[in-house]
C-alpha positions as CSV (number, residue, x, y, z in Angstrom):
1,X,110.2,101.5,110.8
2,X,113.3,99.6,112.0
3,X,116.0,102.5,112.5
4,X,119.9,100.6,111.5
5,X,122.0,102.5,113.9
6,X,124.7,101.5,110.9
7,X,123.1,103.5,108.5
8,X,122.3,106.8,111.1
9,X,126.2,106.7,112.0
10,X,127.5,106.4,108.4
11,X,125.9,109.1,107.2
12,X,126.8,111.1,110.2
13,X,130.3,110.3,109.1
14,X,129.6,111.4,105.2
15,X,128.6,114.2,106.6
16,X,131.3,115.3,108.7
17,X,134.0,113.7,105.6
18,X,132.1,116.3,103.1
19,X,132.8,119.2,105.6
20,X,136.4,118.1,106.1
21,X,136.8,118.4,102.2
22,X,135.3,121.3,101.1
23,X,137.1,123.0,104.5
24,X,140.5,122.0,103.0
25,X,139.6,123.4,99.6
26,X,138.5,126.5,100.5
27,X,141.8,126.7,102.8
28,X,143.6,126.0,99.4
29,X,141.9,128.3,97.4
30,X,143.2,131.2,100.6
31,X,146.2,129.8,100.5
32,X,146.8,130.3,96.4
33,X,145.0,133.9,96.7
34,X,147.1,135.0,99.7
35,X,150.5,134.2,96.9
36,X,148.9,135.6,94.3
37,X,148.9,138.9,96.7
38,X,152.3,138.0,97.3
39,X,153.4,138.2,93.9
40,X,151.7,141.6,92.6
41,X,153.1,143.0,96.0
42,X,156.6,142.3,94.8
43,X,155.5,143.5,91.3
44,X,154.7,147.2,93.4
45,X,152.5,147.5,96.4
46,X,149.8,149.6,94.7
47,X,149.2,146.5,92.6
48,X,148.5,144.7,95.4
49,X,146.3,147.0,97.3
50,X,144.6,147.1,93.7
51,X,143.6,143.4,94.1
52,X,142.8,143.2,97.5
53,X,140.0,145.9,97.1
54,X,139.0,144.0,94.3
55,X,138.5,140.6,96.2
56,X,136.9,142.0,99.5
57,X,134.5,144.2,96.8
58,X,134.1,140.6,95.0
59,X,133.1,138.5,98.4
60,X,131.1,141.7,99.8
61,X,128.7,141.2,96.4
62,X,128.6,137.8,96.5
63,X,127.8,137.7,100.5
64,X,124.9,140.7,99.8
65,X,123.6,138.8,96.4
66,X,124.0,135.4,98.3
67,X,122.2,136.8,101.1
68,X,119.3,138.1,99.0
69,X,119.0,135.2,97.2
70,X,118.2,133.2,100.4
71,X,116.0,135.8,102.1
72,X,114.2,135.5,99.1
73,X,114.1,131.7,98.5
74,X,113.7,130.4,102.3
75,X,109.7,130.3,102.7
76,X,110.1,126.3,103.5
77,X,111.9,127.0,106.6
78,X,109.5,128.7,108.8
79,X,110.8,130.1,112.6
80,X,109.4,127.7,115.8
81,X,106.4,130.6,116.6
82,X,104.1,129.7,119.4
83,X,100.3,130.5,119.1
84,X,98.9,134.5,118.5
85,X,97.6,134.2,122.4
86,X,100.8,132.9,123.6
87,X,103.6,134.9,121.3
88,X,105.9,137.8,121.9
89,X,105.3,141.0,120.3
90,X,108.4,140.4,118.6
91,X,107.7,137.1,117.3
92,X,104.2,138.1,115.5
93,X,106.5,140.8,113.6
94,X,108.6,138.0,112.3
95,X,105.7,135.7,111.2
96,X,104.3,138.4,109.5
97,X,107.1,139.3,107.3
98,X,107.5,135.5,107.0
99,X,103.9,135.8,105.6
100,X,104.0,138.7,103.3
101,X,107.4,137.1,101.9
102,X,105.4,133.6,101.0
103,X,102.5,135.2,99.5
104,X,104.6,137.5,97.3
105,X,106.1,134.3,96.3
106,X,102.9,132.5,95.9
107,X,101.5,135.2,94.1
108,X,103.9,134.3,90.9
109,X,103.0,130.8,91.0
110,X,101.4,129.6,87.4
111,X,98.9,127.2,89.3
112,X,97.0,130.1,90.3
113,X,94.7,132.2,88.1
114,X,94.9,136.0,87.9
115,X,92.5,136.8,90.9
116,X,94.4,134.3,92.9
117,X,97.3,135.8,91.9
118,X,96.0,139.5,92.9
119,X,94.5,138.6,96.0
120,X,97.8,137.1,97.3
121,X,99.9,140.3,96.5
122,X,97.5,142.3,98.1
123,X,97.0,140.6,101.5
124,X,101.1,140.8,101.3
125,X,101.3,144.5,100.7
126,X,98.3,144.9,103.5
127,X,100.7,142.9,106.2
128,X,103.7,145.3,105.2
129,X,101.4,148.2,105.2
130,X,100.7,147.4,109.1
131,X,103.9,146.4,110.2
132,X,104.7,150.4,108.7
133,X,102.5,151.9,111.5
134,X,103.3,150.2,114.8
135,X,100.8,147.8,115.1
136,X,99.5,146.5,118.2
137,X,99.2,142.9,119.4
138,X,95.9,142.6,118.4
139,X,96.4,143.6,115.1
140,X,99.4,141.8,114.1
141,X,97.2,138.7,115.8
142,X,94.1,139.7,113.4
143,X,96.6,139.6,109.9
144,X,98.1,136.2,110.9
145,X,94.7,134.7,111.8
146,X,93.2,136.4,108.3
147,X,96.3,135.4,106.3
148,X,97.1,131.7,107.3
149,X,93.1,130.4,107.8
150,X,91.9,132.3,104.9
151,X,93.9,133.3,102.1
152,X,96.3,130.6,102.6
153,X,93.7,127.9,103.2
154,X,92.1,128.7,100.0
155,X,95.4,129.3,97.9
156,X,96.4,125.7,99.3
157,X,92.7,124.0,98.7
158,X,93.0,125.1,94.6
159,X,96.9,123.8,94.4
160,X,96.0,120.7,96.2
161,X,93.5,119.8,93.1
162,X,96.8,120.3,91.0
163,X,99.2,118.4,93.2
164,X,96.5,115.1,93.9
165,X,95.8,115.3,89.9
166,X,99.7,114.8,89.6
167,X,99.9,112.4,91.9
168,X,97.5,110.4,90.1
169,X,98.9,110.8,87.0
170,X,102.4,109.4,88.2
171,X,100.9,106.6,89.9
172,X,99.3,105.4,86.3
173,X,102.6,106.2,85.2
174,X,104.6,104.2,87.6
175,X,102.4,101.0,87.3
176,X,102.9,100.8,83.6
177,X,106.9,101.4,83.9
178,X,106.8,99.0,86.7
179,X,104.3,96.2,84.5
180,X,106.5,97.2,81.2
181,X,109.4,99.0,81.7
182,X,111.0,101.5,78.5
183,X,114.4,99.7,79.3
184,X,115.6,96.8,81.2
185,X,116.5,98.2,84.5
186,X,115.6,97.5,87.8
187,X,112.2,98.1,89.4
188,X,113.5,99.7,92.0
189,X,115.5,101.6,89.9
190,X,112.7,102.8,87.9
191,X,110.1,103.5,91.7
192,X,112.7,105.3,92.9
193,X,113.3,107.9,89.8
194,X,109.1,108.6,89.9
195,X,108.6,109.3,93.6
196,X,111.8,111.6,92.8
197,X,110.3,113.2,90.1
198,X,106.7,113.1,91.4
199,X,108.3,115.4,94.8
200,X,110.0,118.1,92.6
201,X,106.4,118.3,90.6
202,X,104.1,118.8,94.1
203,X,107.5,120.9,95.1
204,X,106.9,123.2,91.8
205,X,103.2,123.4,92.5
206,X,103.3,125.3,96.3
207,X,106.6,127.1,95.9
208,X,107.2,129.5,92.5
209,X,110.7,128.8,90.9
210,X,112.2,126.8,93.9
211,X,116.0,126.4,94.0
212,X,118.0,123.2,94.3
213,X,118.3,123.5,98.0
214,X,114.8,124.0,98.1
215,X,114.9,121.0,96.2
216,X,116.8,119.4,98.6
217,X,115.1,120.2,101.5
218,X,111.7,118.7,100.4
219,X,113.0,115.8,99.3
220,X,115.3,114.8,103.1
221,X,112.1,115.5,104.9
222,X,109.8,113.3,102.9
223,X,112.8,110.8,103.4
224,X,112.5,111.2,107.3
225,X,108.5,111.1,107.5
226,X,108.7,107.7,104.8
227,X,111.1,106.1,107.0
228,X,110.3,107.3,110.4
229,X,106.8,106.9,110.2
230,X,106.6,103.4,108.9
231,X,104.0,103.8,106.5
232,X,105.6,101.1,104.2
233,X,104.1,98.5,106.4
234,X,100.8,99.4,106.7
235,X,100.7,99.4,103.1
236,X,101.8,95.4,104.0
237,X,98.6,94.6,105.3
238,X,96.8,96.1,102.2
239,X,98.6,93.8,99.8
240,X,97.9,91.0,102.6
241,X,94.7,91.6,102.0
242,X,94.1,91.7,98.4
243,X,96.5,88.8,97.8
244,X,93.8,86.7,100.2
245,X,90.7,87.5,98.7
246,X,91.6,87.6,94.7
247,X,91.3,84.7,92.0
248,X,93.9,82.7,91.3
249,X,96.1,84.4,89.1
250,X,99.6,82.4,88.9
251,X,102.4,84.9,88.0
252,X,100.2,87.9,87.6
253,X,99.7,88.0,91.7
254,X,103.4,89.7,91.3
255,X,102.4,92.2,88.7
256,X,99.1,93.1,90.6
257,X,101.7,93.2,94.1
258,X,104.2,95.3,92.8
259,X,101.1,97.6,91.5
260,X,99.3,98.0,95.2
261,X,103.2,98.8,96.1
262,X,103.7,101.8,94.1
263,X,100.3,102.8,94.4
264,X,100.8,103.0,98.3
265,X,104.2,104.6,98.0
266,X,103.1,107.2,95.7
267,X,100.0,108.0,97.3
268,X,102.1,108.4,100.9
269,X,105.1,110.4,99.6
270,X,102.8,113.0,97.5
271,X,100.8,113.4,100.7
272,X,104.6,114.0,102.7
273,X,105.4,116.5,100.2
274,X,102.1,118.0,100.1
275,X,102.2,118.6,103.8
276,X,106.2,119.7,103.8
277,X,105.4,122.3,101.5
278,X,102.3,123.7,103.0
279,X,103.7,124.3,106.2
280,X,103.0,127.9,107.5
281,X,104.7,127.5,110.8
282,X,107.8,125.0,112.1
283,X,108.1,122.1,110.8
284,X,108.5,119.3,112.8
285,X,108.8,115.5,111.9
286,X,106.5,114.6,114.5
287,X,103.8,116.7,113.5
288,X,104.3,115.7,109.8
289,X,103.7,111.5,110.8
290,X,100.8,112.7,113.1
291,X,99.2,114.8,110.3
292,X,100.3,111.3,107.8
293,X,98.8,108.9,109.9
294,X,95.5,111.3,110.3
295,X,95.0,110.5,106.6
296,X,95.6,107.3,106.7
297,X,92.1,106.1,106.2
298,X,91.9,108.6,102.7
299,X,94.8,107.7,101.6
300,X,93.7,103.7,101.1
301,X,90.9,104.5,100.3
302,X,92.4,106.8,97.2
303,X,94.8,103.6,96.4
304,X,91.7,101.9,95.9
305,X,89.7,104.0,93.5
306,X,93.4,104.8,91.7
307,X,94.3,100.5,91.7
308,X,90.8,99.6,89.8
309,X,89.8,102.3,87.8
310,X,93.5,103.6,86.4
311,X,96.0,100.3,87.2
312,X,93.9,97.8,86.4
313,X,92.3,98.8,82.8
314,X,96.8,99.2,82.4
315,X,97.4,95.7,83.8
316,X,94.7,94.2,81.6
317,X,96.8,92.8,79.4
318,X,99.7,91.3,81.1
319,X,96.6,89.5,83.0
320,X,95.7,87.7,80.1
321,X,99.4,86.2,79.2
322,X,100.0,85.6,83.1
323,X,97.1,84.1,84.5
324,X,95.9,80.6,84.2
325,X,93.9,79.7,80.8
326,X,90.9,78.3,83.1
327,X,91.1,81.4,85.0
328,X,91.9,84.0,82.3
329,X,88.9,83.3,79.9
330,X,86.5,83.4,82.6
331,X,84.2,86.2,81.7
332,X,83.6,87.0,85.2
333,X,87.3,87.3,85.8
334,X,87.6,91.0,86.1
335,X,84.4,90.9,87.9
336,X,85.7,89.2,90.2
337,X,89.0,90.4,90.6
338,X,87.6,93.4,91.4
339,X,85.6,92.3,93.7
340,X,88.0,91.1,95.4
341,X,90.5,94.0,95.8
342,X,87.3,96.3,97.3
343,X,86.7,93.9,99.7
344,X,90.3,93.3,100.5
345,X,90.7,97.1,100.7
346,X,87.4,97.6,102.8
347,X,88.0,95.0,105.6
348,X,91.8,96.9,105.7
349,X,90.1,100.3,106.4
350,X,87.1,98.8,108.6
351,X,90.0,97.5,110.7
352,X,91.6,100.5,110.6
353,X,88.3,102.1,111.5
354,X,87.7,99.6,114.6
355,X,90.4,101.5,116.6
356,X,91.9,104.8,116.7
357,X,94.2,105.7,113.8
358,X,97.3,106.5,115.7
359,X,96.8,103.7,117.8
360,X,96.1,101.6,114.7
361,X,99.6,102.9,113.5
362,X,101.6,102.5,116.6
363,X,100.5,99.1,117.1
364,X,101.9,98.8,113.6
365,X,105.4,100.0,114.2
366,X,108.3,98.2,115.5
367,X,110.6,99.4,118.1
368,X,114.3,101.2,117.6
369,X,117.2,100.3,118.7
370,X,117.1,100.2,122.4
371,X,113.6,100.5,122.5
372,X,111.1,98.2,124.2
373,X,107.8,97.2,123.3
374,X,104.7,96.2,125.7
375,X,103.7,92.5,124.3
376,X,100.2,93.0,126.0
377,X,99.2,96.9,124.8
378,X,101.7,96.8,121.9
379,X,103.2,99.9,122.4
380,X,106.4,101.3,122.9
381,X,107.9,101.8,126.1
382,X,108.9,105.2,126.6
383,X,111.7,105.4,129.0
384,X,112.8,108.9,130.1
385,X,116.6,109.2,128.2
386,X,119.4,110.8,130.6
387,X,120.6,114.3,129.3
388,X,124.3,113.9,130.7
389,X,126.4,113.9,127.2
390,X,129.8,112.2,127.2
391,X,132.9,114.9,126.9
392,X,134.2,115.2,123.2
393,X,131.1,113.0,121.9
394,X,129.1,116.5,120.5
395,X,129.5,117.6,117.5
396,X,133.3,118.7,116.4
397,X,134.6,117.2,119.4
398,X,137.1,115.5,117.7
399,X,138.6,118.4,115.9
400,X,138.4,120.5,119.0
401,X,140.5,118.0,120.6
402,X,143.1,118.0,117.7
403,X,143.2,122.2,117.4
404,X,143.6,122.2,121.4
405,X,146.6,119.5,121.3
406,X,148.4,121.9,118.3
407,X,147.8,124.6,120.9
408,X,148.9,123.0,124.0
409,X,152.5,121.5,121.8
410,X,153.1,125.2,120.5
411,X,152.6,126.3,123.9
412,X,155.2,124.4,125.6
413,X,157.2,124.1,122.6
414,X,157.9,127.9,123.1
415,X,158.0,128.0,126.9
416,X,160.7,125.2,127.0
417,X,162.9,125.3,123.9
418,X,165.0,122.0,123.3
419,X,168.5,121.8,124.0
């Protein structure tokens, strides 16, 4: 997907305008605590030694409680471990209390029944039990293998059945608030709060009692793989597609468009979540839009059982007022119309089928900004990027500057008083 360079740099900017703020109020909130010290010092010194204990015993328990909190709470963010054949002593010991800490976690999860539950604690007390006795390569090698492609695996295969029936529940969901909305808002308005809401559901689902951050996290990086991995468009030639080979069907051809829309949408962003939270290891963007565009062919196939056996039986009705009377009390109109949207949806996926799916994909993307694309292969030219950086370009090299200038006027303000 078309990348604005506008939109990259002004939330860059946001960014750095959010730091600058909540610097400056936690300077102010120094500033008012360093008088209040001021004033029970001049009220008698104990006083003041009194509440200065009292704040550095304050801000060492919130530090240690702050710190436990997100020991606890960061099983999304996984450390960049190579391969068991290729890893450092060292870094197996860290996966495997990354490992014992996720399926402690998991173990508390309400999607899983009470053997689920059991064996999840007990492959996490087995990995701690190991790591007490100086284990060798091997058998730190033989718990990740066990832990990740079996317990894992199968803890993951019974919350996807949750997570996908979800998914399908929202997408009903979505395409009667989109046909009928509760209130007159926008339809964007309206898409936009169920992929929100359909996220922190698949969210809740692989991680027990996530916090906001975690929230958060899940929710940026289905962000990046939607927009990064341009799976809007490919959805483009599904509605192509269907709009080609339906009856005519006046005003409802919107309502039946806007349906295939969410539908898509839904389908890829529960898949994006799906995958964020299931990662075991680093997670990387490109991994995520190869792993995306490696279900591409499920995942229209899924909009097309999800369009005509739960959207359409929903749309029913709006058919009737919409479409043409000569059309509309045809009673082979449905027949047809369904007809029509599998074989607009097969001759998508046979396409898809003809050549490989990432090529299918990348043939499908347009370029970035800067970026050229091959007319012939319809690729994108990958040019090797220089990895000189400009001087005061990186990041905080504007305030550097400022704090060095302050430095270098005190300097010589000192060294050569005025006259």
């Amino acid at each position: 997907m078309y990348q604005y360079r506008i939109i990259q740099r002004s939330s860059i900017a946001l960014w750095r305008v959010l730091v600058i703020i909540a610097i400056l109020l936690a300077a102010i909130i120094v500033l008012e605590l360093v008088k209040l010290y001021g004033l029970f010092h001049r009220l008698h010194p104990i006083a003041a030694w009194c509440y200065a204990g009292i704040l550095v015993l304050t801000a060492l328990a919130t530090l240690v409680r702050l710190g436990g909190f997100l020991h606890d709470h960061d099983t999304l963010n996984a450390d960049d471990v190579p391969q068991p054949d290729r890893a450092r002593h060292k870094d197996l010991v860290v996966h495997c209390r990354y490992l014992a800490r996720s399926l402690k976690r998991l173990s508390s999860s309400v999607y899983l029944n009470e053997d689920q539950q059991r064996l999840a604690r007990q492959t996490a007390y087995d990995i701690e039990e190991m790591l007490g006795h100086h284990p060798l390569l091997e058998d730190l090698t033989r718990a990740i293998v066990n832990a990740e492609q079996r317990v894992f695996a199968d803890l993951h295969a019974h919350l996807d059945t949750h997570a996908r029936a979800m998914a399908r529940d929202k997408m009903s969901a979505i395409v009667a608030d989109f046909i009928q909305p509760p209130f007159p808002v926008v339809h964007a308005a309206v898409v936009i709060y169920h992929e929100i809401t359909i996220i922190a559901a698949i969210t809740g689902v692989y991680v027990s009692e996530p916090a906001l951050i975690e929230y958060f996290t899940v929710l940026r990086d289905v962000w990046r793989v939607m927009t990064r991995g341009d799976f809007i468009r490919i959805g483009q030639s599904l509605f192509a597609g269907v709009y080609a080979n339906c009856p005519p069907m006046g005003g409802a051809i919107e309502d039946l468009g806007g349906a295939i829309s969410c539908i898509w949408i839904t389908q890829s962003v529960s898949q994006a979540a799906m995958h964020r939270c299931k990662a075991l290891r680093f997670w990387s963007l490109a991994e995520a839009i190869s792993a995306m565009d490696a279900q591409c062919h499920e995942a229209l196939t899924a909009t097309r059982e999800v369009l005509i056996k739960d959207a359409l039986p929903i749309m029913r009705t709006a058919f009737h007022h919409k479409v043409p009377r000569t059309e509309g009390e045809s009673p082979a109109f449905m027949s047809n119309l369904v007809s029509g949207i599998t074989k607009a949806v097969d001759i998508v996926i046979n396409t898809h089928k003809t050549l490989p799916v990432l090529d299918t994909v990348q043939r499908a993307r347009r370029t970035e900004h800067g970026q050229e694309l091959d007319l012939e292969t319809g690729y994108v030219v990958v040019r090797e990027r220089s990895r000189r950086r400009r001087s005061g370009h990186g990041s905080g090299g504007g305030i550097m500057r400022i704090f060095r200038t302050i430095a270098q006027r005190l300097k010589y303000s000192t060294r050569y008083p005025r006259i």
